[in-house]
C-alpha positions in Angstrom: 103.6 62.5 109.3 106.3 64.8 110.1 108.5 63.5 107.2 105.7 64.1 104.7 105.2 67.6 105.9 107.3 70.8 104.5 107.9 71.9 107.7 107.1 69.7 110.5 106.3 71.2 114.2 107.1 68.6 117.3 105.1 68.9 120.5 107.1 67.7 123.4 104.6 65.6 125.6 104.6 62.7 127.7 105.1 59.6 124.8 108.5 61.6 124.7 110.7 64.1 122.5 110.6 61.7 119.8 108.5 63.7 117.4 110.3 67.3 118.2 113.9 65.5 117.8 112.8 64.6 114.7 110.6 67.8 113.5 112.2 71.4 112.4 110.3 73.2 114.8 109.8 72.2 118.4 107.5 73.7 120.9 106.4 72.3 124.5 102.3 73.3 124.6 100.2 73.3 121.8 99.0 76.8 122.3 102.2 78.0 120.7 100.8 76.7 117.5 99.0 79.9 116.7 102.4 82.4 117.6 104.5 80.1 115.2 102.3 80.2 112.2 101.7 83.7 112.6 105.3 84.9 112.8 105.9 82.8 109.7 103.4 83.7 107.8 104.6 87.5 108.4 107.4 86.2 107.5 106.7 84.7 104.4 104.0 88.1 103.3 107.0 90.6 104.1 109.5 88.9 102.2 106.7 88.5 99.1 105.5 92.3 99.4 109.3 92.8 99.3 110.0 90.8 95.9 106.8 92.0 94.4 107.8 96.2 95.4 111.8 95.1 93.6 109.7 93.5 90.1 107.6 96.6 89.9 110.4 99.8 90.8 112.7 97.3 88.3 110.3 97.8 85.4 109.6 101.5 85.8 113.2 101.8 85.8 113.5 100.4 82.7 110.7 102.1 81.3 112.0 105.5 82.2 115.3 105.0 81.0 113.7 103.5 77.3 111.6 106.8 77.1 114.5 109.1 77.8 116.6 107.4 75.4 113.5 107.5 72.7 113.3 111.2 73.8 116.6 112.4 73.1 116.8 110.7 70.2 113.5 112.6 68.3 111.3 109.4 69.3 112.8 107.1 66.9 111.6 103.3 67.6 115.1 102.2 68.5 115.3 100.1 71.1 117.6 101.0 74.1 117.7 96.7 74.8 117.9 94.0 72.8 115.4 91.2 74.3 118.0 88.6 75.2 119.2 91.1 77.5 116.0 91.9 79.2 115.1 88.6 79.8 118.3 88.1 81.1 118.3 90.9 83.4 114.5 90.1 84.3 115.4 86.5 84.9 118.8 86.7 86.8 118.2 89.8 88.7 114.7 88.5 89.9 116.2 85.5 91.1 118.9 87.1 93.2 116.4 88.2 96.4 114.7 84.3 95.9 117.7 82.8 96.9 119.5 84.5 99.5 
């Protein structure tokens, strides 16, 4: 069951430390069930409120700067961007905080 499991949690008991050798989380009572999942799901919602706060100030950047550039230049529909760039920068620079 553990192997099947993203994230297994071992309970060391008295069949032995067989399951928490083998899980990625080992506790000695079951009552600390509750505290783990807790701290990880804080966790987990800080680092997506995080990611979610980067996309959002990331796109108002970009939208400033294309209105200041349309501004100075008397609201012509010139683009500051090609597209290939912004997906780029949306799809690289998004992935950066992912995957440290």
């Amino acid at each position: 069951m553990i192997q099947a499991a993203d994230a297994g949690i071992g309970i060391v008991g008295k069949e032995g430390k067989q399951a928490s050798l083998a899980a990625d989380f080992s506790i000695t009572q079951f009552s600390y069930v509750g505290r783990l999942l807790l701290w990880h799901g804080r966790n987990s919602y800080n680092r997506c409120a995080s990611l979610s706060q980067f996309i959002i100030h990331r796109g108002l950047i970009i939208s400033v700067m294309q209105t200041i550039f349309s501004a100075v230049f008397f609201f012509v529909s010139i683009s500051l961007y090609q597209g290939v760039l912004l997906i780029g920068y949306s799809s690289f620079f998004t992935m950066g905080p992912c995957s440290c």
